[in-house]
C-alpha positions in Angstrom: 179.8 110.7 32.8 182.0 113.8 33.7 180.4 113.3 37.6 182.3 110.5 37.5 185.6 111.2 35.4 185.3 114.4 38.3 185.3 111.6 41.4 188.1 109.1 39.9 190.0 112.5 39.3 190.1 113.3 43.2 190.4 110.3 44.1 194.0 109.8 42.1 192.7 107.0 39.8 192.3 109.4 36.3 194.1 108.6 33.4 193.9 112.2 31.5 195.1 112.8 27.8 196.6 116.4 27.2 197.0 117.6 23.8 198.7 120.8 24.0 199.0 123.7 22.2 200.7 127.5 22.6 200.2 129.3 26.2 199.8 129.1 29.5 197.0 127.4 29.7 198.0 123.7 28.9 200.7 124.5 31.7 197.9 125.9 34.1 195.5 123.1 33.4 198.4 120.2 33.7 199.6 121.4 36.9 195.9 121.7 38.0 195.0 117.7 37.0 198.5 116.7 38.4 197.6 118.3 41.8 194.4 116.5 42.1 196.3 113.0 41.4 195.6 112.5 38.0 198.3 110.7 35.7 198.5 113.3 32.9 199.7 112.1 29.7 200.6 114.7 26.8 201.0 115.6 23.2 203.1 118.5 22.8 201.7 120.3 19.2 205.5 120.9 17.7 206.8 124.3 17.5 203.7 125.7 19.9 203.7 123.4 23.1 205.1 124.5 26.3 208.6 122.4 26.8 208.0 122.7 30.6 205.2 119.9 30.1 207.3 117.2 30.1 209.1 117.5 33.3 205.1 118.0 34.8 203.8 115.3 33.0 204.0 111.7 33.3 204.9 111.2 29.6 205.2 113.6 26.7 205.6 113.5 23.2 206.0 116.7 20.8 204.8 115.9 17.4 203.5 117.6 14.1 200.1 118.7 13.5 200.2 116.0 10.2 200.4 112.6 12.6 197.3 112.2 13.8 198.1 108.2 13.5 200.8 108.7 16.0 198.7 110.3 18.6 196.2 107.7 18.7 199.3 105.2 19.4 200.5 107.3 22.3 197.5 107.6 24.1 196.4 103.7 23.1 199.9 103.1 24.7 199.2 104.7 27.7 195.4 103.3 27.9 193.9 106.8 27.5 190.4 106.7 26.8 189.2 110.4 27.4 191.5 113.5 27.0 191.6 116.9 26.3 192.8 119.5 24.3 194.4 123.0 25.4 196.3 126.0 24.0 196.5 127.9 20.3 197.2 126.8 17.2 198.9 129.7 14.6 196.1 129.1 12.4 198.0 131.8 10.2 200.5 128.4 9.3 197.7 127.3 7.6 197.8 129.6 5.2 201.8 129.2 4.3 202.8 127.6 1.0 202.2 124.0 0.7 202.0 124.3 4.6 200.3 120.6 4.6 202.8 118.8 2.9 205.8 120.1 5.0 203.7 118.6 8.0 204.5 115.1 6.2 200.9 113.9 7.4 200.1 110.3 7.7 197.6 108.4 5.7 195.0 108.7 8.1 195.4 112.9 8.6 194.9 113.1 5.2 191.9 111.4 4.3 190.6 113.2 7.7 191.5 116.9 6.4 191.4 116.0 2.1 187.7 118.3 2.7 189.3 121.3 3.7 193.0 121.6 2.5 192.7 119.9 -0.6 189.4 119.2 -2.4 187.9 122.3 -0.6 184.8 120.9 0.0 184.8 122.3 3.3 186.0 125.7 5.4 188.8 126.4 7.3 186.8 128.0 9.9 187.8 127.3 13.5 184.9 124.9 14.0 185.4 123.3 11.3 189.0 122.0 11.8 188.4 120.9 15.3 185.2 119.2 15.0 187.3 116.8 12.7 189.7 116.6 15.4 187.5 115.7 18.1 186.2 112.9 16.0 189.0 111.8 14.7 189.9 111.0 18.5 186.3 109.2 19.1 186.6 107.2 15.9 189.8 105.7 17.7 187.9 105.0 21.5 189.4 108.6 23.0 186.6 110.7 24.0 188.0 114.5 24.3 186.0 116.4 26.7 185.9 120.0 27.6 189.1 121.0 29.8 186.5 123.1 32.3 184.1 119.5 33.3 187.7 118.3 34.4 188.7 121.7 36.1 185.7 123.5 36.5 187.1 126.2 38.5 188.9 127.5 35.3 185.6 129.0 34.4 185.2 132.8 35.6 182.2 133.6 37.5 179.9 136.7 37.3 182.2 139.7 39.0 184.2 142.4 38.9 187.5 141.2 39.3 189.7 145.0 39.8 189.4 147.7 42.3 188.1 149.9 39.6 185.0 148.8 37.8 183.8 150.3 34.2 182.5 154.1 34.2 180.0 154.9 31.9 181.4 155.8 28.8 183.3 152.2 29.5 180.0 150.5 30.3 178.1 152.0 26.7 181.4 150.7 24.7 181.1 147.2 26.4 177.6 146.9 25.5 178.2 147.9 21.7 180.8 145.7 21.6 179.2 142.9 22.7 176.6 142.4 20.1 179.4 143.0 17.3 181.5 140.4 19.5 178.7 137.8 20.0 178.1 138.1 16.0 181.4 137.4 15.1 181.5 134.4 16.8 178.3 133.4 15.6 179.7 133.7 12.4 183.2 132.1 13.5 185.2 134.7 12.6 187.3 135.5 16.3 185.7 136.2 19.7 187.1 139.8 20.2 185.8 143.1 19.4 187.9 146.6 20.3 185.7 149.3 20.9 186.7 153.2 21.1 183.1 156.2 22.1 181.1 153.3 20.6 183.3 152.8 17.5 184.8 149.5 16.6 188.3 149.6 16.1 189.2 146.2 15.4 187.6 143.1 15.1 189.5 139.3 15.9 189.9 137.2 13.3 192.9 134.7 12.2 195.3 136.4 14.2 194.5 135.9 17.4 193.3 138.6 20.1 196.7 139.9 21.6 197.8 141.2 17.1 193.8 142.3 17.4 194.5 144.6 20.6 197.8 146.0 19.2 195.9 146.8 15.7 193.2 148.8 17.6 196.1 150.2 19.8 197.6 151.3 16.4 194.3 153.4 15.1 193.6 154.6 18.0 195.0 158.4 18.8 193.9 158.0 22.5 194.5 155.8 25.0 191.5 154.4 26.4 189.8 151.9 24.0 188.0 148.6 25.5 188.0 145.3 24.9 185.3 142.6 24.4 185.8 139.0 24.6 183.3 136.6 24.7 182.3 133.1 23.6 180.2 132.0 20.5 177.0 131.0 20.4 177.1 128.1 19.3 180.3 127.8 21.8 181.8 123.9 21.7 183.2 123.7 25.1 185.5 121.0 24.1 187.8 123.5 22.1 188.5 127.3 21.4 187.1 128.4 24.6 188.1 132.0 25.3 191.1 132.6 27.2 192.7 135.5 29.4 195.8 135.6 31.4 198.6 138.1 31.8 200.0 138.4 28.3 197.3 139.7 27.1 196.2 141.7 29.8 199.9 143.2 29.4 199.2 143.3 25.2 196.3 145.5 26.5 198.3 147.9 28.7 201.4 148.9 26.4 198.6 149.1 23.3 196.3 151.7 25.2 193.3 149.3 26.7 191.9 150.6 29.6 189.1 148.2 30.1 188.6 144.5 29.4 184.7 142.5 29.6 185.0 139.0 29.4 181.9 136.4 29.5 181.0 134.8 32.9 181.1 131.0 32.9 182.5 130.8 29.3 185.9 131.7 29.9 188.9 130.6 31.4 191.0 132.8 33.4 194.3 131.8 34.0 197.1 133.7 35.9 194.0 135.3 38.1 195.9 137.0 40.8 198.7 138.5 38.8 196.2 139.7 36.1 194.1 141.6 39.0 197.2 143.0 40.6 198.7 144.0 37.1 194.9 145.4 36.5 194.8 147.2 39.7 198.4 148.9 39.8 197.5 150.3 36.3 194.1 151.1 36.8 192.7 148.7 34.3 188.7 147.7 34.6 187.9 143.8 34.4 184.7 142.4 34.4 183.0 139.3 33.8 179.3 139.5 32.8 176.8 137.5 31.6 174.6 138.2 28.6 171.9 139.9 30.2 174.2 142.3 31.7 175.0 143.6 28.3 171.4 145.0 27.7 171.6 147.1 31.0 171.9 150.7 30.7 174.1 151.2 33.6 176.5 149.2 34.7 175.6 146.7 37.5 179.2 147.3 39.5 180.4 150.2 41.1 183.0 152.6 39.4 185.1 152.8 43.0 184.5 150.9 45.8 182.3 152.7 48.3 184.6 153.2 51.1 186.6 155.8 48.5 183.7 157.1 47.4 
């Protein structure tokens, strides 16, 4: 199916759903289906979505996170049948006082969500809210698929992306941090891990991963820590795929990171050539690995490239 939601894309006749949260990213991957002649038509998550959407999209609609009813009759409008969904949500909203009631959801948002917010039959975890999502949208005919079948080249391969590639005191902190990383996800807490001489200095959870690299930036009394970001295993690619572009790469910079791992072909990299020139003019290490790597006992990639060696 995604072969051929792929072919109609290139060949101008897809019909694309956005649902669009905080970041770059619903920006990025926007432009991305608008350049390969697909109509793109968007609902802007109030108070989070990118305002520059509308003007790239073909229509646009900012609404609450309570009117799930009123999504379904945008995209019905439009004759979406499959979509997809991009950007953050501040899950720390849904902590906020009676932070479900302000939203003024509709009828059908609240017998969707009355499991987690108010009989508390089920979690809040991150899994959780958007598997509801995601059927929600199927149990109306709109089938939300995985932003990177669309745009596959959103998906960072197996590299090292800067000049400079991890030394070895680098290299042992990545691989510490990945099994702490990999087991936080597992257990859908956050997807980060920052790691100082093989000692974690903060872990991701509700925040989000730019407040988790200023916190380790905080406890730390060097500069020099490295960060670990990587997908869960039990990753849904349809939603809450890791992320990386320049904000945090900058987040990094003023908080002390010196090196960054992210997971090969489970994350998107957006902003790519300003993140490896920001990387390279201030000597920050980038690397995308795969599992494997991680159990290696040197690093697969040169510290320096050989001709300044």
């Amino acid at each position: 199916m995604v072969e051929l939601l792929n072919d109609s894309l290139d060949l101008g006749l897809g019909r694309v759903g956005l649902i669009a949260g905080w970041g770059r990213y619903p920006v990025y991957l926007a432009e991305a289906l608008k350049q390969r002649g697909a109509e793109v038509f968007c609902l802007g998550i109030a108070n989070h979505a990118d305002l520059v959407l509308r003007d790239i999209c073909d229509d646009w609609l900012l609404l609450g996170l309570g009117k799930l009813q009123t999504a379904f009759r945008f995209f019905h409008k439009h004759k979406i049948t499959y979509g997809t969904m991009a950007g953050k949500i501040n899950k720390k909203l849904l902590l906020h006082p009676y932070f479900v009631w302000k939203q003024l959801p509709d009828f059908y948002t609240i017998r969707k969500f009355l499991p987690m917010f108010i009989t508390q039959k089920k979690d809040l975890k991150d899994d959780t809210l958007l598997t509801a999502v995601v059927e929600a949208f199927a149990e109306n005919n709109i089938n939300l698929l995985p932003g990177t079948d669309l745009i596959p080249e959103l998906l960072v391969k197996r590299q090292k992306l800067t000049r400079r590639g991890p030394n070895a005191a680098e290299w042992k902190d990545i691989c510490f941090g990945w099994t702490i990383a990999k087991e936080m996800g597992r257990l859908d807490i956050g997807q980060s891990v920052c790691v100082r001489k093989q000692a974690i200095l903060a872990v991701e959870a509700i925040e989000g991963t730019d407040e988790c690299i200023r916190r380790a930036g905080s406890l730390s009394q060097a500069k020099g820590f490295t960060v670990i970001k990587v997908a869960k295993p039990q990753q849904d690619m349809r939603f809450d795929v890791p992320t990386f572009g320049l904000l945090t790469l900058k987040t990094m910079y003023e908080s002390g990171a010196r090196a960054l791992a992210i997971e090969a072909d489970k994350t998107i990299f957006i902003d790519r050539q300003d993140v490896v020139d920001f990387a390279n003019l201030h000597n920050i290490v980038i690397v995308s690995i795969l599992p494997e790597d991680s159990k290696k006992e040197k690093s697969p990639f040169a510290e320096f490239p050989s001709s300044e060696l």
